[in-house]
C-alpha positions as CSV (number, residue, x, y, z in Angstrom):
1,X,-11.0,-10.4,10.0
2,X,-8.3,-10.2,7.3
3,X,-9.3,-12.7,4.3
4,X,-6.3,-15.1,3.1
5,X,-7.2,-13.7,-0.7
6,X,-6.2,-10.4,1.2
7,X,-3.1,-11.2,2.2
8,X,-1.9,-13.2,-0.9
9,X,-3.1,-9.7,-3.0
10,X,-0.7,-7.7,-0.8
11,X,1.8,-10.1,-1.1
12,X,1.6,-10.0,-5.0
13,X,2.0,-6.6,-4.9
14,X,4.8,-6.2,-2.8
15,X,6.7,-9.0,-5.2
16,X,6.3,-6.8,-8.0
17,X,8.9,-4.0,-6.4
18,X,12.0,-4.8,-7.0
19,X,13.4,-3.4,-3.8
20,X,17.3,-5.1,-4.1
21,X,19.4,-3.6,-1.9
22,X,21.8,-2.0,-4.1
23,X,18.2,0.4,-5.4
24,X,15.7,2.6,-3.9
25,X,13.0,1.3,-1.6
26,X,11.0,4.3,-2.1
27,X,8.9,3.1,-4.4
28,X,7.8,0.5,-2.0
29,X,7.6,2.6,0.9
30,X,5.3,5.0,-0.8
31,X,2.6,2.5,-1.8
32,X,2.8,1.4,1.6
33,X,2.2,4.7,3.1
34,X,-1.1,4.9,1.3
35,X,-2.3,1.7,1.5
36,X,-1.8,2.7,5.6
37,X,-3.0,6.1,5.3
38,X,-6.3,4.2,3.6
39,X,-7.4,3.4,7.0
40,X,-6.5,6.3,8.8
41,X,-2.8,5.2,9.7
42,X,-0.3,8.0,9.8
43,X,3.4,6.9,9.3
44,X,6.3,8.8,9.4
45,X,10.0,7.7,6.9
46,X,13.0,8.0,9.0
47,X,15.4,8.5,5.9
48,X,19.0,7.5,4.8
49,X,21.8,10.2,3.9
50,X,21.0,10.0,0.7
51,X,17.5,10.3,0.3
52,X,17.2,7.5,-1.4
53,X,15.8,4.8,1.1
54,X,13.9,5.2,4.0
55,X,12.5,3.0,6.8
56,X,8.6,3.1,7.8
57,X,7.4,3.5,11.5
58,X,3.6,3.5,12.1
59,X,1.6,3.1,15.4
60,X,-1.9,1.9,15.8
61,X,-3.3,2.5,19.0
62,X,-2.6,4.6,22.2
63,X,1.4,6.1,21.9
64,X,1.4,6.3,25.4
65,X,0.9,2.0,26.1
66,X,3.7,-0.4,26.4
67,X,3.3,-2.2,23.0
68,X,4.2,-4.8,20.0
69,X,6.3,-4.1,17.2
70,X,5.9,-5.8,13.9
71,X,9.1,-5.5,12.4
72,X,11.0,-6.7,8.5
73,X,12.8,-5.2,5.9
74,X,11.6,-4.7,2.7
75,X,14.8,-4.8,0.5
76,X,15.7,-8.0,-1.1
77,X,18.3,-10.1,-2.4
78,X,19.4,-9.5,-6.3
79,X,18.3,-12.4,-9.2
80,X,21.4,-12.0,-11.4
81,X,23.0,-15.1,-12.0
82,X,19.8,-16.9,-10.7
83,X,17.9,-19.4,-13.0
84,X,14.5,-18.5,-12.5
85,X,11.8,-20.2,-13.8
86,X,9.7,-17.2,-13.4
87,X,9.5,-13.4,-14.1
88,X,11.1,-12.7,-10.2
89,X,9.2,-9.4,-9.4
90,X,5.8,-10.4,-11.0
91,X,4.3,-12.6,-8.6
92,X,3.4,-16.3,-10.3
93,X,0.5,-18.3,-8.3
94,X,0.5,-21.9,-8.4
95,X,-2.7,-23.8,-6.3
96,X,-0.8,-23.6,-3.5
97,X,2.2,-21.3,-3.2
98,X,3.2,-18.0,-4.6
99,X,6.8,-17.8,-6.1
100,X,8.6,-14.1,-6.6
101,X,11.5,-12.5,-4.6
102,X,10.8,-11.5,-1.4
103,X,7.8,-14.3,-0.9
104,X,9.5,-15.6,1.7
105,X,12.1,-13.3,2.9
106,X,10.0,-11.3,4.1
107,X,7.3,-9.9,2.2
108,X,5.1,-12.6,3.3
109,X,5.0,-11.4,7.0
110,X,4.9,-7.8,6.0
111,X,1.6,-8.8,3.5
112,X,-0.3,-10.5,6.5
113,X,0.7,-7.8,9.1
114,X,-0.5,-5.0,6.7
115,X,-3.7,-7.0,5.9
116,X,-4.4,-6.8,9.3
117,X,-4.2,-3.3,9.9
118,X,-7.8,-3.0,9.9
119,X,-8.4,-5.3,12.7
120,X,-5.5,-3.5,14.6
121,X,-7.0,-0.4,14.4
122,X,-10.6,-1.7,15.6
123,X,-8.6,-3.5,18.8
124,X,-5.8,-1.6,19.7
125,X,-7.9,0.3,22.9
126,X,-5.0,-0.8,25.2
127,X,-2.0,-2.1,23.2
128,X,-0.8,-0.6,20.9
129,X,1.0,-2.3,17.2
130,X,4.3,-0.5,15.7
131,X,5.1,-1.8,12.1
132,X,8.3,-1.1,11.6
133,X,9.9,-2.0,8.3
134,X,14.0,-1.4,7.4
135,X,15.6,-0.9,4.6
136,X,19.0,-2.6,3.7
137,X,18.9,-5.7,6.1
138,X,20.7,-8.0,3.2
139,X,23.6,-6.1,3.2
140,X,24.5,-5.6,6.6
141,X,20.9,-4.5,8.9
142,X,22.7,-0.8,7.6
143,X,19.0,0.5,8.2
144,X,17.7,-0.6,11.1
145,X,19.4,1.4,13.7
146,X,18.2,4.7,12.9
147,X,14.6,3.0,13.1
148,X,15.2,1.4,16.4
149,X,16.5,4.6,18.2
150,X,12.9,5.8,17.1
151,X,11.2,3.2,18.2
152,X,13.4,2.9,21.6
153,X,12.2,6.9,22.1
154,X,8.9,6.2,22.5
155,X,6.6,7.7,24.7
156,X,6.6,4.0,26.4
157,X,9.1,1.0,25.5
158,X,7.7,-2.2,23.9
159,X,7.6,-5.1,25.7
160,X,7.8,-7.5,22.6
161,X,9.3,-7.1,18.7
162,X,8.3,-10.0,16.1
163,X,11.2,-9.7,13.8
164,X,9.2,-11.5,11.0
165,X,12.0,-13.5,9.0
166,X,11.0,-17.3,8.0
167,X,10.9,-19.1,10.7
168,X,8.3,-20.9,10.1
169,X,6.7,-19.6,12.6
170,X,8.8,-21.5,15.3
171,X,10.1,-18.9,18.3
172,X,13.6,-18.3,17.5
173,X,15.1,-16.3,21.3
174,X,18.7,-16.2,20.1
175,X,21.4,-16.3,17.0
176,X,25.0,-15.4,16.2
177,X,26.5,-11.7,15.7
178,X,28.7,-10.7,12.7
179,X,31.4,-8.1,12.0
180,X,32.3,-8.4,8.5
181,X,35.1,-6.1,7.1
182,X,37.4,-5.5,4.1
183,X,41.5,-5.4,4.3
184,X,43.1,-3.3,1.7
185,X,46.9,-3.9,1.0
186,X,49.3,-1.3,-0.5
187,X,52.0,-2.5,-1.5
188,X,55.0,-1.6,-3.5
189,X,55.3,-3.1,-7.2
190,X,57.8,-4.4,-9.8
191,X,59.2,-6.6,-11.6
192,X,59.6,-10.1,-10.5
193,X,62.8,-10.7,-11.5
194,X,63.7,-7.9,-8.4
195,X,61.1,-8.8,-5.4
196,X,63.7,-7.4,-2.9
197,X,62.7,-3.7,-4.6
198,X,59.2,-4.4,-4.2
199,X,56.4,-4.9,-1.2
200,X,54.5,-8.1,-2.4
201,X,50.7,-6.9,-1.1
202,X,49.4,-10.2,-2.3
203,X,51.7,-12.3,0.2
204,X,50.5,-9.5,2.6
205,X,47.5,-10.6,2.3
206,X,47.7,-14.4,2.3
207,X,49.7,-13.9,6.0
208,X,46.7,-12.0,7.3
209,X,44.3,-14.5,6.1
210,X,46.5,-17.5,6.9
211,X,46.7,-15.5,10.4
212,X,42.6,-15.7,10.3
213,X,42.2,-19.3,9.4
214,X,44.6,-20.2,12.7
215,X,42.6,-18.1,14.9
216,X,39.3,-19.7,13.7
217,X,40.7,-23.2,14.5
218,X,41.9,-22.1,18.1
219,X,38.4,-20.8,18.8
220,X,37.0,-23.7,17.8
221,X,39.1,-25.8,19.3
222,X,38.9,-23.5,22.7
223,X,35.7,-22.2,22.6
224,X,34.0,-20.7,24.1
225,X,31.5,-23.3,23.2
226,X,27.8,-23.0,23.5
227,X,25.8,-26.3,22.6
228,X,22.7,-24.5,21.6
229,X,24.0,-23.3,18.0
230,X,25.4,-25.1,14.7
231,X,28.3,-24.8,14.7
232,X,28.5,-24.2,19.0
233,X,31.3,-21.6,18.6
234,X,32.1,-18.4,17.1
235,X,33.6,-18.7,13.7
236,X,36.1,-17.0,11.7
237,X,35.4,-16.6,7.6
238,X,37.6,-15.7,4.6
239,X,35.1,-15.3,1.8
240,X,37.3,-13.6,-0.6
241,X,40.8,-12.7,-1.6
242,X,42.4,-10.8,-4.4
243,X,45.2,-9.1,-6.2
244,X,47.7,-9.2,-8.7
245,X,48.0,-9.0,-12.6
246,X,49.8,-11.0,-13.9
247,X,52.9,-13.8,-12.8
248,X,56.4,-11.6,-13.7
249,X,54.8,-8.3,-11.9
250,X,54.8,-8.4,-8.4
251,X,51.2,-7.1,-7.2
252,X,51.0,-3.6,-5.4
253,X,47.7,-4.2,-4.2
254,X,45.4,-7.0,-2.9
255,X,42.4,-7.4,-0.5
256,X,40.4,-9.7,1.3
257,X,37.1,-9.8,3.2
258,X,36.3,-11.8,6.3
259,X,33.9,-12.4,8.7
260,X,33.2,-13.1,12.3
261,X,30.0,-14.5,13.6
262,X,30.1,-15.0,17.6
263,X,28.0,-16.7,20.1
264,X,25.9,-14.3,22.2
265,X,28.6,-13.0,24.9
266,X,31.4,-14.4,23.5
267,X,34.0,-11.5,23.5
268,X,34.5,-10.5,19.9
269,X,36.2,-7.4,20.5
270,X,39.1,-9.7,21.9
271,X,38.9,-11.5,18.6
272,X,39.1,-8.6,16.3
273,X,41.9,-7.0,18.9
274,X,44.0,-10.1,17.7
275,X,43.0,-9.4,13.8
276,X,44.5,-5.7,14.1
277,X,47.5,-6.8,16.2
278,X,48.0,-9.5,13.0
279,X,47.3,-6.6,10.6
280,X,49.7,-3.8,12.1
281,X,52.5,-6.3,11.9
282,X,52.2,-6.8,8.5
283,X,52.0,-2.9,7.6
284,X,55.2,-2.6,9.4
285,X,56.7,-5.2,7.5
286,X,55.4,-3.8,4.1
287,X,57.0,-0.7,5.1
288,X,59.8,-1.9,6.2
289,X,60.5,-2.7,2.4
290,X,58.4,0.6,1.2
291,X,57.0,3.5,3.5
292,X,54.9,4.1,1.0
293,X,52.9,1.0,1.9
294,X,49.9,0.4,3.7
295,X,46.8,-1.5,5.2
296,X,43.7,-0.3,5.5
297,X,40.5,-1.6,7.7
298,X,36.7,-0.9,6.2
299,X,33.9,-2.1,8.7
300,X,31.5,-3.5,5.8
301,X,28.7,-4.6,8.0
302,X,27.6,-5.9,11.6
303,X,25.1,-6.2,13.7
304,X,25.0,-7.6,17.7
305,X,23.8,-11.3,18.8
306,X,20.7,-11.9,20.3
307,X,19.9,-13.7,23.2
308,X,16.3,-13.9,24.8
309,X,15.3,-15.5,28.0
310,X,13.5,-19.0,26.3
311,X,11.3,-18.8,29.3
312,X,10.9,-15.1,29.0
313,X,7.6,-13.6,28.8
314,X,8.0,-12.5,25.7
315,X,9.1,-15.7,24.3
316,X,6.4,-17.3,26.2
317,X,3.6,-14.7,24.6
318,X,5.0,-15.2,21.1
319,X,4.5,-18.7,21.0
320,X,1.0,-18.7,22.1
321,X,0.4,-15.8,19.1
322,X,2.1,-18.0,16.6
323,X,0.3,-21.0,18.0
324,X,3.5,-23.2,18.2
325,X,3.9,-25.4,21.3
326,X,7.3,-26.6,20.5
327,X,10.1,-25.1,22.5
328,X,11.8,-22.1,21.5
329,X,14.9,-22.4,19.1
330,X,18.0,-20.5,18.0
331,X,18.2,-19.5,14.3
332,X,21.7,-20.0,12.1
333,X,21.0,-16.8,10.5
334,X,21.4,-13.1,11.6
335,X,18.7,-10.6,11.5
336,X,17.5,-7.4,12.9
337,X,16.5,-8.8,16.2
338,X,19.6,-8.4,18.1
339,X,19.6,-4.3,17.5
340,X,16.3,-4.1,19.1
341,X,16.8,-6.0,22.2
342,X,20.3,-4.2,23.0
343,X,18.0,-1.4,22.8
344,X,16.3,-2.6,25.7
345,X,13.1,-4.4,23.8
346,X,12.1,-7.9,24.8
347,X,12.6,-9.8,21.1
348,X,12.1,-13.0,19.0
349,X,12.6,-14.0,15.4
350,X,9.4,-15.8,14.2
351,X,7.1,-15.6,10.6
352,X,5.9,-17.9,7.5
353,X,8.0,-19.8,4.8
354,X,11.3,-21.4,5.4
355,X,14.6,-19.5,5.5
356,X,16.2,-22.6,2.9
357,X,14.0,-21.1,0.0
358,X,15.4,-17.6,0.8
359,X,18.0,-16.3,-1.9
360,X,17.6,-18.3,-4.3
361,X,15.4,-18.6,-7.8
362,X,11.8,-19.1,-7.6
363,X,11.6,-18.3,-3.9
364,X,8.1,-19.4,-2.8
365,X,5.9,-19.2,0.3
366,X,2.9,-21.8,1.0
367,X,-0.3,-20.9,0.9
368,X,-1.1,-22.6,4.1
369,X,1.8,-20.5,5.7
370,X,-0.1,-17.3,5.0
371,X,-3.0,-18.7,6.1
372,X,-0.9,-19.6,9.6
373,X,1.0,-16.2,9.6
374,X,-2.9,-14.7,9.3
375,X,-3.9,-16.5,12.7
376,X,-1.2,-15.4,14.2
377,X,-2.0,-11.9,13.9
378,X,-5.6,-12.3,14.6
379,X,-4.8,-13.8,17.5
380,X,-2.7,-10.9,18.2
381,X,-5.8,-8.6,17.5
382,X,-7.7,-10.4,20.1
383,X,-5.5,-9.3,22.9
384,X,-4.8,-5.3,22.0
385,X,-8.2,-4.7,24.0
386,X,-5.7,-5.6,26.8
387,X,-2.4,-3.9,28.8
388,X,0.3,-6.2,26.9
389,X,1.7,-6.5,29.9
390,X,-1.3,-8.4,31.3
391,X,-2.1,-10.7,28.4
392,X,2.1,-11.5,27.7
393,X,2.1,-13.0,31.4
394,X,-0.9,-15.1,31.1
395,X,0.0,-18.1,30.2
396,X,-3.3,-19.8,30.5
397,X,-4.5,-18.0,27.5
């Protein structure tokens, strides 16, 4: 079995790449091809446009079994700004935590599930393990769909994903979707002494968000309402808002950035039907006062809600893996998880650390959470000697 001073050596190493976002992952990736290929796993990069960044796909066992994926991202938040106490990408080791980027979200579960790649590969006779690992997750899960279409083309489907983000090792079944996009005025400028010869983009602007912050209180207020989530409805977010130069110029340009995160099956595409009905009436008024004017939509990120079955067997399988009796949870956070299961794949949320430690300076993991994140995979080495679909519906395991 895996060793805990295996998993916290990985887990050093994978600190010390700083895989932000906004950089390559490949240096990352690499190493973690041939740490795989050390063992005799073949893995295969399903690459962005650019070349730059690639996701990972690897399969231990038979390709033609129903099996698990293991799946996390291995890009991280940035540390400008952030007042570490530590170097962020070199990993520090206190008696009884490590602290880096990435310890927690989610290099953590990606150190124990590669430190058990050994013990996969001895077990897997009959179910086989896909560790699947993103790229760009933070900034909108931009990777992740090319690497589920692989893994949804499969010889056979998987009948369970572990999407690995801190959890703490409870069995989260559902969380909120988001659409976030940009708005982009064009407007017409001057002086301010003579507004009726311009198109103010900044007031633009204000009207469309003013329009947004009405819309999020009706929703609210009418729901649909689902008790199970903080806050139960679907909410509506401006998080930014600019333009403008200076007081006596009126501003030709201005834009804003919202967000919409909605309860599984609410019916966001009615929502965002509103936001462009609310956004075409202000381009006709802008160019109304100058044709010249105009509003522009870019889709900056989403990804879809998930909802699991609590009593699901996949649910049900994960919480004996991860050894947590407590009933199953929704998380306040997006992830990954919802683009595998509307690709047909039974999935939960669920690995170490704590998601309030994410993001911020000296991030930390427990030792003891490794330690649990370890069992949890051994246990999950126990049962590849098995059809998954046998040992997911046994619940007297």
């Amino acid at each position: 079995m895996a060793s805990e001073q295996s998993t916290t050596a990985i887990l050093e190493r994978l600190i010390g790449f700083a895989s932000v976002s906004s950089e390559s992952n490949l240096d990352i990736v690499s190493w973690i091809e041939d740490y795989l290929s050390q063992y005799g796993v073949a893995s295969r990069r399903i690459p962005d446009r650019s070349g730059r960044k690639a996701s990972l796909l690897a399969t231990i066992g038979p390709d033609d079994r129903a099996g698990v994926v293991l799946s996390a991202h291995t890009d991280v938040v940035p540390v400008a700004g952030q007042n570490w106490t530590t170097s962020p990408f070199a990993a520090t080791r206190s008696p009884d935590r490590i602290i880096g980027r990435g310890a927690t979200d989610m290099k953590g579960f990606i150190a124990s599930v590669l430190a058990h790649v050994p013990d996969f590969k001895a077990a897997a006779t009959a179910t086989p393990v896909h560790i699947a690992l993103s790229y760009d997750e933070e900034v909108g899960c931009l990777g992740a769909p090319d690497l589920v279409a692989e893994i949804a083309g499969l010889r056979e489907t998987p009948l369970l994903c572990i999407v690995g983000e801190p959890t703490g090792l409870g069995i989260g079944y559902a969380h909120k979707g988001k659409v976030a996009r940009r708005v982009v005025v064009t407007g017409r400028g001057g002086h301010s002494a003579l507004p009726h010869r311009a198109a103010n983009a900044v007031s633009a602007a204000a009207r469309i968000a003013a329009f947004l912050d009405e819309l999020a209180l009706r929703t609210a207020r009418d729901g649909p309402h689902n008790a199970a989530f903080d806050p139960p409805y679907t909410t509506i977010h401006v998080g930014s808002l600019h333009g403008g130069s200076a007081l006596n110029f009126v501003p030709d340009r201005a834009a804003l950035e919202f967000e919409v995160r909605y309860t599984p099956g609410a019916d966001a595409a009615a929502l965002l039907a509103q936001v462009d009905a609310a956004i075409a009436r202000e381009r006709d008024r802008l160019k109304a006062q100058a044709p010249e004017a105009d509003i522009t939509v870019e889709d900056m990120a989403s990804y879809p809600a998930l909802m699991t079955a609590p009593d699901s067997p996949a649910v049900r399988a994960a919480q004996r893996l991860a050894g947590h009796a407590g009933p199953a949870m929704t998380v306040s956070f997006g992830t990954e998880a919802g683009i595998y299961a509307q690709a047909g794949i039974p999935t939960v949320v669920c690995g170490p650390g704590d998601i309030a430690r994410a993001h911020k300076a000296d991030e930390w993991i427990a030792v003891t959470e490794l330690a649990a994140a370890d069992t949890m995979m051994q246990r999950l080495a126990s049962q590849l000697g098995k059809p998954a679909k046998v040992w997911m519906n046994d619940d007297k395991q």
